[in-house]
N, C-alpha and C positions, 0 to 999 in steps of 0.2 A: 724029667721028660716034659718039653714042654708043650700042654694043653691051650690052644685058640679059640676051645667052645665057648662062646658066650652065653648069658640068658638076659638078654637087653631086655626091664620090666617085663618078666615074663614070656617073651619071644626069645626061643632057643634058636639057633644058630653054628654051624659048625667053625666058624668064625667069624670075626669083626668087619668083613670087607662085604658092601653092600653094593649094590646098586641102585643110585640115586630114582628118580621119579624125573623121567627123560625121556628123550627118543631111543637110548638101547636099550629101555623098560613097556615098547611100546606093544609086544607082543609074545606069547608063549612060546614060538620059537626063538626071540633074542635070549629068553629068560633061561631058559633049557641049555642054549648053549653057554650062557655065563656059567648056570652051574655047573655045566661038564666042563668048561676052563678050570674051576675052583671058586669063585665067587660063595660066598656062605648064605649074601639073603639078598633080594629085590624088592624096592619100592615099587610098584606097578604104574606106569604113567598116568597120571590124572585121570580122575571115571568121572562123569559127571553127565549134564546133557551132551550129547554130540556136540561139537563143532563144526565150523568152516573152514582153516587154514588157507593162509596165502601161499603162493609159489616166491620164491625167493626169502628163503627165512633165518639165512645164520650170516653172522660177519666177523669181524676178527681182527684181533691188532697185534703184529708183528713185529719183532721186535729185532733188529737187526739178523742174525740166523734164527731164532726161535720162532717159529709159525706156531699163529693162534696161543700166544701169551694169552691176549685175553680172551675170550670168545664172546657173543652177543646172538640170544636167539628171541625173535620174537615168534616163533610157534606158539601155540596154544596148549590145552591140554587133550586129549583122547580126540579123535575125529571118526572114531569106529563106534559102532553100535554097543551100548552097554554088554548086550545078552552073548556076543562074541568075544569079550574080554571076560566075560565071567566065565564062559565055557574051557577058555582055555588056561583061565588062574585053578581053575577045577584038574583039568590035563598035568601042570605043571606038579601040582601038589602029588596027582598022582604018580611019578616019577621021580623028583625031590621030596618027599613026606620032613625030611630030617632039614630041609632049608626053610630061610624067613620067605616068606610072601606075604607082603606088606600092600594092602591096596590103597592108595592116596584116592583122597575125595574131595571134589570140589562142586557143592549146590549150593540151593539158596533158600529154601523157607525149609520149616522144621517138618514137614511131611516129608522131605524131598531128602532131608539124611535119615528119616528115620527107615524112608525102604531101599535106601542104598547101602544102608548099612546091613541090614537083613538081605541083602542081595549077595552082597560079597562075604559075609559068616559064611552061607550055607553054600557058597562057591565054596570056604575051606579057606578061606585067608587068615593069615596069621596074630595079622594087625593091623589097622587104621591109620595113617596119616592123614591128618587134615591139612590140605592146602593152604597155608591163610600168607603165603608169600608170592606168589608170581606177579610183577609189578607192571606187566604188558597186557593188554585187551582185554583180560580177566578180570581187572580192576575197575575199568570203566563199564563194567558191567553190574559191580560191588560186591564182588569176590576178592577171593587172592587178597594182596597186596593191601588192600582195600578193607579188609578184615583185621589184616594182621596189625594196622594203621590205628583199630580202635578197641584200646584195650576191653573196653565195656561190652564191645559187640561179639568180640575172643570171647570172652571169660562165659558170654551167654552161648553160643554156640557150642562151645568145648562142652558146656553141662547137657544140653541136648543130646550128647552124642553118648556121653558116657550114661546117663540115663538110658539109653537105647543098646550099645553096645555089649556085645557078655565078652568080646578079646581085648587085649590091650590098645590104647590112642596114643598114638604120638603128635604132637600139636609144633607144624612147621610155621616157623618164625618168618616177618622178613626183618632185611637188614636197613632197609628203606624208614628207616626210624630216626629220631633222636635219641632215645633210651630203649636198650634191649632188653632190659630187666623191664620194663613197664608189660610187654605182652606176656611176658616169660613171667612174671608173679602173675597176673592175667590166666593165665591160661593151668598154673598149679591151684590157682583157686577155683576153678571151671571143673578141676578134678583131674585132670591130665594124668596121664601113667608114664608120659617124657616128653621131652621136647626133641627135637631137631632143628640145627641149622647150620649156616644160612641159604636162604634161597637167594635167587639171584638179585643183583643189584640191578636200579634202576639205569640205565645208560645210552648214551648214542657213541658208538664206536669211532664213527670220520663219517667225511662229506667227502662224495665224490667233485672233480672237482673242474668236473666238464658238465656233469647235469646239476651240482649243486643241492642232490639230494642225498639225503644222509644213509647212510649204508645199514642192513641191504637195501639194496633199491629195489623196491615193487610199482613196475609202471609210472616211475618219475619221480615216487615221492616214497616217503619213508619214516619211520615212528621210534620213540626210544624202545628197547628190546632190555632182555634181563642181561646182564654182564656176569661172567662165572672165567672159569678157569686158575691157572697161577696167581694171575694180577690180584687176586680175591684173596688168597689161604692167607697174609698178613691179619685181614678184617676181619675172616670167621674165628681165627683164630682169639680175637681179640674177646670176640663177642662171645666164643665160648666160655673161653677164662671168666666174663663178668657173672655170665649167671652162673657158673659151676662155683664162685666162692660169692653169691649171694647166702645170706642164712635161712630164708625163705623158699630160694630154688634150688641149694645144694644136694639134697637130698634127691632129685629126679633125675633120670639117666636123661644122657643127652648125647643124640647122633649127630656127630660131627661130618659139617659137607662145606666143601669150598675149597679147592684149588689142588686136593688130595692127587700125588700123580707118585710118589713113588713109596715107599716102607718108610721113608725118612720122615714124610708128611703122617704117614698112618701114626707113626711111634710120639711126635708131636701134639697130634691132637689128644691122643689117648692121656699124655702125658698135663696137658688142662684141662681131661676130667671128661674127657667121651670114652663110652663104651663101645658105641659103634661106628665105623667112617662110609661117609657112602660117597660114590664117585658118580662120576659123569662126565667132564669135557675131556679127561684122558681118556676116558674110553673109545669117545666118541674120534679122538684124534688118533690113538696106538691100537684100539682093539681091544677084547675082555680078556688076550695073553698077559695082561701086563699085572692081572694079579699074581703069576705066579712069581715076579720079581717082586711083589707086594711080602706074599706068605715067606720066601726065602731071607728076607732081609729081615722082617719082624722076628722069625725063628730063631736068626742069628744074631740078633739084637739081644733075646729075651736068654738067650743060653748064656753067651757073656755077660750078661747083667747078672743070671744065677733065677732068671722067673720064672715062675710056672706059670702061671696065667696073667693074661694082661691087666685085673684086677689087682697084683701085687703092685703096679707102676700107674695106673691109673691115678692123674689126679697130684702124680708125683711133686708136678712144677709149681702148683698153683702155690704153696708158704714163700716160695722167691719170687713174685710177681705182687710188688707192693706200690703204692703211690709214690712221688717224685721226691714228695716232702720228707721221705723214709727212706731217704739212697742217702748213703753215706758219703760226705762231704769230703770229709777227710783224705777218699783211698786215690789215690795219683798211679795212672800209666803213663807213659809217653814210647812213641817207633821207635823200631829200630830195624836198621837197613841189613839186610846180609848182603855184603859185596861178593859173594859168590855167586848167587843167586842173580843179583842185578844184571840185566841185560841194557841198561843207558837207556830207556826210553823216556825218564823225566815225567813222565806223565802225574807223580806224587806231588811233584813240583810246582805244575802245573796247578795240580788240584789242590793244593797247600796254598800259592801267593794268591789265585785269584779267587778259591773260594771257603775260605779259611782262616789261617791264623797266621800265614808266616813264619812258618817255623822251620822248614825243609832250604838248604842252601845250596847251590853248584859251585863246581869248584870253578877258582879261575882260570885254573889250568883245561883250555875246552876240549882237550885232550882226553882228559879223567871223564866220563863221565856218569858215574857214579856221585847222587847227591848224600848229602850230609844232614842228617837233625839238626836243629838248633834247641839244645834242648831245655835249655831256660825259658823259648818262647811256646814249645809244645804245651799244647793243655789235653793231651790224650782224646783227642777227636775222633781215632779208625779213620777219618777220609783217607790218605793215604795207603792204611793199609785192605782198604776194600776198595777202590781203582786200580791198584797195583795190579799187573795181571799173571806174576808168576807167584804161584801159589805158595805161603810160606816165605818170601822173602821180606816182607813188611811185618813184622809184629810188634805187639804191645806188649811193653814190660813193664812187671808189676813194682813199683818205687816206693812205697808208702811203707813202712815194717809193719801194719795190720794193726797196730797198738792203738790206736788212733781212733772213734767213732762219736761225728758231729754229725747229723743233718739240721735240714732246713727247718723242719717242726723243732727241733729243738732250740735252734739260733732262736726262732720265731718265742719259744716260752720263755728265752733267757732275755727277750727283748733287744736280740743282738743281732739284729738285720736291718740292710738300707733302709731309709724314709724319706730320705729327700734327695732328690735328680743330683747332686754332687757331692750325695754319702762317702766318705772314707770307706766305708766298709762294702763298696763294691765290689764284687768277686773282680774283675776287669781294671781294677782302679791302678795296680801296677805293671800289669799288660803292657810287654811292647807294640807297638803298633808303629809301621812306618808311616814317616811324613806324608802327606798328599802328594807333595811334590818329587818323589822320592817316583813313582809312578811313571813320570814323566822320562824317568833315566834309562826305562827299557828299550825308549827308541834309537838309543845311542848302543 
């Protein structure tokens, strides 16, 4: 039977699907209704001083049929009165008692977390996030982003809180970094009970291209906004994987956020070592229905795997995610075409001579139009078979009998790698390559 309870450091949960710290965290009725969809817990929208917000505040990049690939908000955090978001994380707890309610916090001097912190305990919140990501107007103020930017300033503020707090802290990341491990050992030395990330990236979406002001546009003009959605799960994903097999921050749960839209993406993060996924720009694009395709596919996942709890796979992937130097040299794929499958569109071809290797042939007959491998010039790249647009018709097949294992650290201890610009031992060095002028014969 499989079990989705989690206990994220201490914060119980009736499962792993959160609700990021956003605009459908911004009030006790959106919260209420996430949990009657199925949602398990809620970051609560940034509590801090009031704000201002502008009118015109989301933007979005499109991506041939996909609306809001990526999405870009420059909103702010909370614009309501402290004592009205505590009244109703009080309301929510009383109707959820068994869900996360998680209150995100974003101040500034050490008085100012220590009675927000004591604000939201005795509302009944479950747990703390600290903001130290949002990369838009919060930072120029020396919040958010701003924070999360210095690891020294982290590390002091995280011990503040946990000094003051008696629930558990989650300490959010940004991604707006050079090294993510720098906040993230930062912030386990501050005393942290986990981390989360990422928050959203720094970005400016487009320009419009009649007023020249970069989108959205507020009265003419316009400021970079945080970047989230799809376009992002490659990066958080990245960044999760670095601190989950740090030796220093492996040990800390960590709430995985960025780009999470379907079971696939939940099962993924979990799988470099998040315990909990919090969403946001799906929501805000399909509605809080879409956990119930979240819980069904996870379910279904975890029964064919043979899991009980997401704890038995947590973390699973991170021993196969190793540096470049540690890929084995040795193992060779190269395409292969199914001519049933093929419908002639060439498009492999395309994506093979001009941005590739030359490996993909047509025939002469321009009747046939089904192309050909050339398989002596493949060096197993996937371009072909991730353009290809019928599913399953381009694959990689495995050539190599397995017996076989060289990498790059090891050529490098045998002394057995390039050193000079006209090495023999250039991986490339017997590579066909066609003539330049060879280029010139497509106009014929």
């Amino acid at each position: 039977m499989v079990d989705l309870s989690i206990n994220f450091a201490g914060i119980k949960a009736p499962n792993p699907f959160w609700l990021a710290s956003a605009p459908p965290t911004n009030s006790g009725y959106q919260i209420m209704k996430a949990f009657d969809a199925g949602w398990g817990g809620a970051v609560w929208k940034t509590l801090g001083v009031p704000v201002v917000n502008v009118s015109s505040r989301y933007g979005s990049v499109n991506y041939r049929n996909t609306r809001m690939m990526g999405f870009n908000n420059i909103e702010l955090i909370t614009d309501r009165p402290l004592a009205d978001n505590l009244r109703e994380i009080e309301e929510v707890k009383k109707y959820f008692p068994d869900h996360a309610v998680i209150a995100s916090l974003m101040v500034e001097s050490k008085a100012e977390w220590e009675q927000i912190i004591k604000d939201v305990e005795n509302a009944g919140a479950d747990g703390i996030e600290l903001n130290f990501g949002c990369p838009h107007g919060m930072c120029e103020r020396g919040m958010g982003s701003a924070v999360g930017q210095e690891p020294e300033v982290l590390e002091t503020i995280v011990g503040w809180v946990k000094n003051a707090a008696t629930i558990p802290v989650i300490t959010k990341l940004t991604p707006n970094i050079s090294e993510i491990t720098d906040p993230g050992l930062a912030a386990v030395k501050g005393g942290t009970d986990a981390i989360s990330l990422i928050n959203t990236i720094k970005s400016i979406v487009g320009i419009d291209l009649d007023t020249y002001a970069p989108l959205p546009i507020v009265d003419g003009k316009g400021t970079n906004g945080g970047y989230c959605g799809p376009a992002v799960k490659p990066i958080a994903m990245h960044m999760i994987r670095e601190l989950a097999q740090h030796p220093e921050i492996s040990k800390t749960p960590i709430s995985g956020i960025g780009g999470v839209e379907t079971w696939r993406d939940v099962v993924e993060f979990i799988l470099l070592g998040a315990t909990s996924v919090q969403v946001c720009t799906a929501v805000m694009h399909y509605g809080f229905g879409i956990v119930r395709e979240m819980e069904a596919g996870l379910r279904q996942f975890m029964e064919e795997k043979n899991y009980k709890t997401i704890y038995d796979f947590a973390g699973k992937a991170l021993p196969n995610v190793t540096e470049w130097k540690h890929l084995n040299l040795k193992h060779k794929v190269i395409a292969e075409i199914n001519a049933d499958k093929c419908i002639g569109c060439e498009l492999c071809y395309i994506a093979c001579d001009d941005g590739a290797h030359q490996a993909i042939a047509l025939s002469e007959d321009r009747t046939i139009r089904i192309p050909s491998i050339i398989e002596e010039n493949c060096v197993g790249c996937n371009l072909c078979s991730l353009v290809c647009p019928v599913e399953d018709c381009i694959t990689m097949v495995k050539k190599d009998d397995g017996k076989e294992h060289l990498t790059w650290n090891e050529r490098t201890l045998n002394d057995d790698i390039p050193v000079t610009f006209d090495d023999d031992r250039a991986g490339g060095k017997h590579h066909f390559v066609p003539k330049p002028t060879d280029a010139l014969k497509h106009k014929n």
